[in-house]
MILUMMAR-341305 format. One line per 8 residues: their letters; for each residue x, y, z of C-alpha. Coordinates in Angstrom, 2 decimals. Example, Ala and Ser with C-alpha at 12.3 -4.5 7.8 and 13.67 -1.06 7.14 Angstrom:
MILUMMAR-341305
AS = 12.30/-4.50/7.80 | 13.67/-1.06/7.14
end
This chain:
MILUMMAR-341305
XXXXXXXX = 92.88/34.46/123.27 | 96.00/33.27/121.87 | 98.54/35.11/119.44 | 100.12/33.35/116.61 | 103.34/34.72/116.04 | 105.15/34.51/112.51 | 108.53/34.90/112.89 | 109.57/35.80/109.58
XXXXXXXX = 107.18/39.19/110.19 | 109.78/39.79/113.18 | 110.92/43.40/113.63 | 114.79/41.58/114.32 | 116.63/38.62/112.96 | 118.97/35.88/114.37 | 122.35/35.51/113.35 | 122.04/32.36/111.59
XXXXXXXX = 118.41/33.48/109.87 | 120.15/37.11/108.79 | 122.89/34.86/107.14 | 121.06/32.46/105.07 | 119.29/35.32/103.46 | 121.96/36.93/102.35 | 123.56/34.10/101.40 | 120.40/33.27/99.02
XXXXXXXX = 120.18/29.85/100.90 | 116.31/31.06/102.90 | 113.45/30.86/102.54 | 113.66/27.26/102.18 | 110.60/25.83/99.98 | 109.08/22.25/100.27 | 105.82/21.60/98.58 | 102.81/20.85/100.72
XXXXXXXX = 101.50/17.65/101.76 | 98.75/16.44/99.59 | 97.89/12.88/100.84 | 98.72/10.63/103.83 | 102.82/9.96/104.50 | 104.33/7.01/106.91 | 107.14/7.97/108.89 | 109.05/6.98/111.95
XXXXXXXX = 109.10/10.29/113.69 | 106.57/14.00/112.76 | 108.20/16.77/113.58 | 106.10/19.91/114.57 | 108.01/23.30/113.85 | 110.91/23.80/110.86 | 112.22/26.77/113.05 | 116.35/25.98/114.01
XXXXXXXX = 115.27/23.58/116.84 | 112.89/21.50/114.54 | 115.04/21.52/111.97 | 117.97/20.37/113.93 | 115.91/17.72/115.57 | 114.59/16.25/112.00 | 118.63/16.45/110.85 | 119.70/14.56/113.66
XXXXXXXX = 117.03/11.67/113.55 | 117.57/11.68/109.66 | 121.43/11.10/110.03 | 120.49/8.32/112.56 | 118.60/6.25/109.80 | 114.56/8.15/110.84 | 112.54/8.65/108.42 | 110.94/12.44/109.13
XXXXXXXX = 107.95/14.17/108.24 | 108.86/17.75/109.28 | 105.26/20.32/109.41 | 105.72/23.85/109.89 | 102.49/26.56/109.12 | 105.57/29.40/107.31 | 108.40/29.22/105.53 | 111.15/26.22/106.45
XXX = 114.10/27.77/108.83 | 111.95/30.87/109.74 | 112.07/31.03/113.49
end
């Protein structure tokens, strides 16, 4: 059977993770979606990679739809 994992119940922290907290900038809140959205691209996962991914396609004129299950930034 698969395990989820949550990172933000990890027993260590990244670099960049341990940072935001303390500079008050995590966890990062968006509300929940409540009805359909159109988008050019979905990203799955608002961990570093997804949330890198969803900046980069923003800057290049995307529109994004970014899901995650947790907090925004968490793993």
């Amino acid at each position: 059977m698969p395990v989820s994992q949550n990172a933000a119940a990890e027993r260590t922290e990244s670099l960049w993770l341990k940072d935001a907290r303390e500079a008050r900038r995590w966890p990062i809140s968006a509300p929940p979606l409540e009805d359909d959205q159109r988008c050019d691209v979905v990203v799955i996962g608002g961990g570093i990679a997804g949330l890198s991914i969803a900046f980069e396609l923003a800057e290049a004129g995307r529109s994004i739809v970014l899901v995650d299950r947790g907090p925004l930034g968490a793993a």
